[in-house]
C-alpha positions, 0 to 999 in steps of 0.5 A: 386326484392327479388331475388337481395335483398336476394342474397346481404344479402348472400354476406354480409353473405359471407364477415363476415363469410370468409372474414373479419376473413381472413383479422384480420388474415392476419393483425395479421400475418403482425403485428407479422412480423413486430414485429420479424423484428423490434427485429432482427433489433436490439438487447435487452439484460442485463448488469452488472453495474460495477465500478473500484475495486482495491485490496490492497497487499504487495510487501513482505511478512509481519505480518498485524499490524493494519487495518486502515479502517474498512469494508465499510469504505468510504477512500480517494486516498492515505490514510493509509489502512494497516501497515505491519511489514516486519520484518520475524522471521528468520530475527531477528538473522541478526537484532540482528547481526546488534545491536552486531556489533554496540556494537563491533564498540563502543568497538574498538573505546574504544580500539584504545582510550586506543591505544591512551593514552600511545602514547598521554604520550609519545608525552607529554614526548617528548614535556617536553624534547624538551621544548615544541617545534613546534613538540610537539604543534602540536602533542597537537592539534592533540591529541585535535582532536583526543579526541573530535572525540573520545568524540563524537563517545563515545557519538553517540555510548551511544546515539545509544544504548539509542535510541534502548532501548528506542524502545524496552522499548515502545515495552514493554509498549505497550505490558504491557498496553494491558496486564494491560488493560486484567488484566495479570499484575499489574500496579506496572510493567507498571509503572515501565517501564515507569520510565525505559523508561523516565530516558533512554530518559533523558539520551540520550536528555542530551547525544545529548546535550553533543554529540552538546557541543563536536562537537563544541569542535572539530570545535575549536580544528580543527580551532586550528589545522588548524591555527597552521598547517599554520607553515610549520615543519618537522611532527615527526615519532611519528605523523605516528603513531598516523595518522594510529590509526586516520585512525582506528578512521575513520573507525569505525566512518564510520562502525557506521554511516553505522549500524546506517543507517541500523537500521534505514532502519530496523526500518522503515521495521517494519511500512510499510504502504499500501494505498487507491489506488483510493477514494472509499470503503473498501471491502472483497477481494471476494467483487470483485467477483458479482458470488459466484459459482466463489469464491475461497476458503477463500476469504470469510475470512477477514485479521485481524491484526496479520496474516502473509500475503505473498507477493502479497497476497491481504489483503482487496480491494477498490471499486469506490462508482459509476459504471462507465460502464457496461458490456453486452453480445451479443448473437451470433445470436445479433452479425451481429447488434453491431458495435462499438459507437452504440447508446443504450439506458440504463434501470433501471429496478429497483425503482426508474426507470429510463433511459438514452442514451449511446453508446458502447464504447468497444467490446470485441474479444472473445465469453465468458461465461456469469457471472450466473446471466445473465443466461435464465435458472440459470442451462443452461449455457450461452455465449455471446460477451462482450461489454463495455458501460460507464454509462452516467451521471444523471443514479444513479446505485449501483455497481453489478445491472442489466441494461437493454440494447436495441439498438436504 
């Protein structure tokens, strides 16, 4: 009996000893390869929350005027952020040309009315000596006519020339308000040019009064014109002469209206404006970039008014205020687990925590190099295969922050 006894305490012995740390053991092993098959069974990885960045450039080249939006500033879709002035120096000569050739236009226009002068005596002459016929009636209103249009052209010429010292004369303002404002110039000069610049406003609104008075003088002297041209009589060999010179008249009316139109196009070169091409925030140009190793040289530099900036050169950029997807990179060794609308599962590891479900919406071609702050190891380069996952709603991210990705 205490044969049987002591030799089942040896065997109690026995399993403690070897055979239940043989067990733990072998249930650790099955554990742990449960574990590694549950993780090669789907993929964990870190993402980058990303929102739409556009940037803000001119299709010429230009010198910045004013920024309308500062750093950070909240903007809305198609707001004012950027007024240019295309205008290069070596253009100016072609603008001065243009002012040169609207004055050569006004001064042929005086030239063929001094043309017009003798030959209206003459025909006045002639119609004293006919008694004042048919002939000589309508070479009257024709000479109606022409003066009104000559009338008119004088006056959209004085009007034309007013309107350009009115521009340069606010120029000048501008300029002598900043100046007066740092104290390089008196008030006296300010003020002076301000009285210059309200007697030429003065001048041109009483010309364009004028310039509408003789446009209703033309339509009665054409109606007169008209009515009379209804009798029918032989047109005498002075009325050629005078139809070439209307011709030439005709003429410079269009050249006129062709340099007004112009100056107005030039003018308007002078305020280009660039705008918010989507609501979000103002930014730097290396805003874009979430690496600074990748930054190029002077993308740290902000514009600023008064730089010369050429055409496609960016001068500031606009980020969405919400991410709108992210991006990860799958390891080569996570590539035979991804496939396209995979169900994942979005972490914020960041306070306050939070997660939601998702789906991959894009994978990429190519194995790439991962940015560096997704690195292991910040000196051992990594790469990995890009997939584009969209944020779903209720997961407030900032744009730049690490997610966290796992497979479900």
């Amino acid at each position: 009996m205490k044969n049987s006894v002591g030799k089942s305490q040896r065997v109690k012995r026995f399993y403690r000893r070897h055979a239940v740390p043989v067990t733990v053991w072998l249930v650790a092993v099955a554990v742990v390869v449960w574990l590694l098959y549950q993780r090669t069974t789907r993929f964990e990885t870190m993402g980058i929350a990303r929102g739409q960045v556009l940037q803000v450039a001119a299709s010429c080249t230009g010198r910045i005027k004013e920024i309308h939006a500062p750093l950070f500033a909240p903007v809305k879709e198609g707001q004012p952020l950027v007024t240019l002035d295309t205008v290069t120096d070596n253009e100016l000569l072609d603008e001065a040309k243009l002012r040169a050739d609207l004055a050569m236009a006004g001064a042929e226009a005086v030239r063929l009315s001094a043309q017009l002068i003798p030959t209206q005596e003459k025909l006045r002459a002639d119609a004293a000596t006919l008694q004042m016929n048919q002939k000589d009636n309508w070479r009257r209103f024709e000479m109606d006519v022409d003066s009104a249009r000559l009338r008119i052209l004088d006056l959209q010429r004085a009007i034309a020339s007013g309107r350009i010292t009115l521009e340069d004369l606010a120029v000048q303002v501008k300029i002598s308000e900043k100046l007066l404002q740092d104290e390089a110039i008196v008030p006296l000069e300010l003020e002076k040019i301000k009285v210059h610049h309200a007697s030429i406003l003065q001048n041109v609104r009483e010309n364009e009064q004028l310039l509408e008075q003789a446009r209703g003088i033309l339509r009665q002297t054409q109606q007169r014109r008209d009515a009379f041209a209804m009798q029918e009589f032989p047109a005498p060999s002075e009325d050629a002469a005078l139809e070439a010179i209307r011709r030439q008249v005709g003429v410079q009316e269009e050249i006129m209206k062709g340099l007004l139109a112009q100056l107005d196009a030039w003018q308007a070169r002078r305020r280009v404006e660039l705008t918010a091409p989507i609501a979000g925030r103002v930014i730097p140009i290396h805003g874009q970039r979430n690496d600074a190793l990748l930054q190029r040289p002077g993308e740290e530099v902000v514009r600023q008014p008064g730089e010369v900036v050429r055409a496609g050169d960016p001068i500031l950029a606009v980020a969405e205020e919400a991410p709108t997807e992210v991006v990860a990179y799958v390891s080569e060794q996570q590539l035979g687990h991804l496939r396209a609308r995979m169900p994942v599962e979005l972490r914020k590891p960041q306070a306050p925590a939070a997660s939601k479900r998702s789906q991959i919406a894009e994978i990429g071609p190519t194995i790439e190099l991962m940015p560096q702050r997704l690195w292991r190891n910040p000196t051992v380069p990594q790469w990995g295969l890009p997939v584009l996952i969209k944020v779903p709603p209720g997961l407030a991210l900032v744009p730049g922050e690490l997610v966290e990705i796992r497979g479900l």
